[in-house]
C-alpha positions, 0 to 999 in steps of 0.5 A, spaced: 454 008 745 457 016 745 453 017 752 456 011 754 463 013 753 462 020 754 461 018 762 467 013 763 473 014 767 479 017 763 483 011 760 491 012 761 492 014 755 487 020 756 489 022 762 497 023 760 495 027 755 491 031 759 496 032 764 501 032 760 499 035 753 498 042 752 493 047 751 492 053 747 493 060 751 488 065 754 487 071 751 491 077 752 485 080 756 485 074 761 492 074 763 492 082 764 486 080 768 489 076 772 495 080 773 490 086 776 487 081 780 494 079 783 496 086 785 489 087 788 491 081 792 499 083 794 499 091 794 493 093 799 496 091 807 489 088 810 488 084 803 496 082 803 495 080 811 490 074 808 494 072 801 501 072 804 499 065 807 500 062 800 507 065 800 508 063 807 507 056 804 511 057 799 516 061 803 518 055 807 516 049 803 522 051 799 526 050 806 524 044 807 525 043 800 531 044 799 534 040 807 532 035 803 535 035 796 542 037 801 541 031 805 538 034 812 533 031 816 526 034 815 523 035 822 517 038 820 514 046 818 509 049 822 505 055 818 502 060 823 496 065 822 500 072 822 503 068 816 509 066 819 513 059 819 518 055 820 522 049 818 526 045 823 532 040 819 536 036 823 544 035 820 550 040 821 549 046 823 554 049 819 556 048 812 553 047 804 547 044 806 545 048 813 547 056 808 543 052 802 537 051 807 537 058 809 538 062 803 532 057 800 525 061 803 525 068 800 526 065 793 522 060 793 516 063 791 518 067 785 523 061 783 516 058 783 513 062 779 518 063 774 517 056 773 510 056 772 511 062 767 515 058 764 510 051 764 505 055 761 509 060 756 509 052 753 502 051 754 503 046 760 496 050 764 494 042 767 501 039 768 502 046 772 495 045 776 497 037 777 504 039 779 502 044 784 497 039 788 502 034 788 507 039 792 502 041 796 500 034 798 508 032 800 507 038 804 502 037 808 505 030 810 511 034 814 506 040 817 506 040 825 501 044 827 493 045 826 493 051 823 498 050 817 495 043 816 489 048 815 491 052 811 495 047 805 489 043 805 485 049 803 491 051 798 490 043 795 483 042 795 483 049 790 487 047 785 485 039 785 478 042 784 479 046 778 484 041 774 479 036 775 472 040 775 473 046 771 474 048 763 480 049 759 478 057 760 477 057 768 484 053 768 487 058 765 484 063 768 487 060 775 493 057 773 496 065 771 492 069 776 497 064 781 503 064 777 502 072 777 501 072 785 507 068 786 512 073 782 508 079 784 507 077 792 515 075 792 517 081 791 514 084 797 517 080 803 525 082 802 521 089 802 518 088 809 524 085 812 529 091 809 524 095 814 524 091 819 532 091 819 531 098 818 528 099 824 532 095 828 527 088 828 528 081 825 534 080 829 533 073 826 531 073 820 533 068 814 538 074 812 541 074 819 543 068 820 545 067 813 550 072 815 552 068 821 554 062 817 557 065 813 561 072 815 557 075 808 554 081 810 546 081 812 545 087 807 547 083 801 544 076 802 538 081 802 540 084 795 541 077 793 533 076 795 531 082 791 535 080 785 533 074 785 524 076 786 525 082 781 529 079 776 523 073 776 517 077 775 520 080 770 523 074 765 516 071 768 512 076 766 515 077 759 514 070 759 506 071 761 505 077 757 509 073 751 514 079 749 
């Protein structure tokens, strides 16, 4: 009989605790690990220039996040492979909706990773992997090109395999090397576009034309996307440290 009930299917019960219980906190050393193996992965350029792709997603998922709670008309995100992308929305092009929209993308990824952070301070390691598999899904239904559609899927399929498959201590493992990287990696790209605009590119950048909009200077939209990145990794990374 105890082999017989160690093979069946979970029972609603089971699975709302698994999703929505919590489980007991990694060792120090792995959450100092997995913070050395974000950083491997975002500070040296031929590494970040693969790794960048997850913060494209969540880059421009929080645009087309963001139309949609302000009304605008989702169209479609196109992902590309030298990690840029782009969100197209239909509805007025100006207003509320049109600023919230643009100014939505560069503080997405570390928004995301200091609510992650918060997720796992509470111990929340599953319902954090089920989460981010579920927002990967929605995306991927408004994903307009091969390559994007690729790449979310391979993103989705990794975190439903390790909540599903692996151990407490893999999740665990996974979920804060994630998180890490969403607070770190976030930093880095208003870093970049500062130097693109300091040589004159990114003409079109999300910060240019957040300045066309609303007749704010450029520069401080880009002090708003710094402020909101450093401040996230660190509240995030105290929470992760438990400081």
């Amino acid at each position: 009989m105890e082999s017989l009930a160690s093979t069946s299917p979970l029972s609603l019960p089971d699975l709302w605790d698994r999703v929505f219980g919590s489980q007991p906190d990694p060792d120090l050393w792995v959450v100092i690990a997995t913070l050395a193996v974000a950083l491997a992965v975002v500070v040296p350029p031929g590494v970040w220039r693969i790794s960048r792709n997850a913060i494209t997603i969540a880059h421009e998922g929080g645009h087309g996040l963001v139309a949609l709670l302000t009304g605008r008309t989702l169209t479609g995100i196109r992902l590309h492979s030298d990690t840029s992308g782009l969100t197209v929305s239909r509805g007025k092009p100006r207003g509320l909706g049109m600023i919230l929209t643009a100014a939505a993308g560069y503080p997405a990824p570390p928004l995301l990773g200091l609510g992650g952070a918060a997720l796992l301070a509470a111990g929340h390691i599953t319902l954090l992997l089920w989460l981010a598999t579920a927002l990967l899904l929605v995306m991927l239904v408004m994903i307009r090109n091969a390559y994007g559609a690729l790449t979310v899927v391979l993103a989705g399929g990794a975190f439903l395999l390790v909540s599903w498959l692996a151990g407490p201590q893999v999740q665990a493992a996974f979920a804060y090397a994630v998180v890490w990287f969403l607070l770190v990696g976030g930093v880095r790209p208003a870093f970049e576009l500062q130097a693109k605009r300091s040589r004159g590119g990114a003409g079109d950048s999300d910060a240019d034309q957040l300045s066309r909009l609303t007749h704010v200077p450029a520069g401080l939209w880009l002090f708003l996307f710094h402020a909101v990145s450093l401040c996230s990794l660190t509240g995030g990374g105290r929470w992760l440290l438990r400081l």
